[in-house]
C-alpha positions in Angstrom: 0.0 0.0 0.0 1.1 3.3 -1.2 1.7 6.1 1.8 -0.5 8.3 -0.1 -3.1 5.9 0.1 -2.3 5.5 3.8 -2.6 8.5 4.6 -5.8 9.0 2.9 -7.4 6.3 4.2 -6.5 7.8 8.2 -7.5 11.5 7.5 -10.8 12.4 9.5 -12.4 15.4 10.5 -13.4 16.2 13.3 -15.3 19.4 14.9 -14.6 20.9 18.1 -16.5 23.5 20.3 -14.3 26.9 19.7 -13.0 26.7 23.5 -11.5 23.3 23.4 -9.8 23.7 19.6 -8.5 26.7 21.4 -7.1 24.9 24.3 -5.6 22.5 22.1 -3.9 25.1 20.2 -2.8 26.5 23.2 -1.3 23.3 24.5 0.7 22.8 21.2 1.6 26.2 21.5 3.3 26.3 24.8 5.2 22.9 24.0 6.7 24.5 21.0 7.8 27.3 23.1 9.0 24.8 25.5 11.0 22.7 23.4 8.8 19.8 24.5 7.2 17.2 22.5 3.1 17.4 21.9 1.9 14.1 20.7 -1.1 14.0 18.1 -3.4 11.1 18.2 -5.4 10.4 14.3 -7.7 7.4 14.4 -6.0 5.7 17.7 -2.6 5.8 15.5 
């Protein structure tokens, strides 16, 4: 299987309420600043 077709087959959407996509960005945010790592879940992957 090609990794385009991977990665297809894994991208969702999902919707958040405002608030919590912005405390989500904030988290990533601050680890960036941080130097620390911020792990993103896609599908349980």
């Amino acid at each position: 299987m090609t990794t385009q077709k991977k990665k297809r087959e894994r991208d969702i959407e999902k919707n958040y309420p405002m608030k919590q996509f912005v405390k989500k960005l904030r988290r990533l945010a601050d680890c960036i600043e941080q130097g620390q790592r911020f792990q993103i879940q896609v599908a349980g992957e």
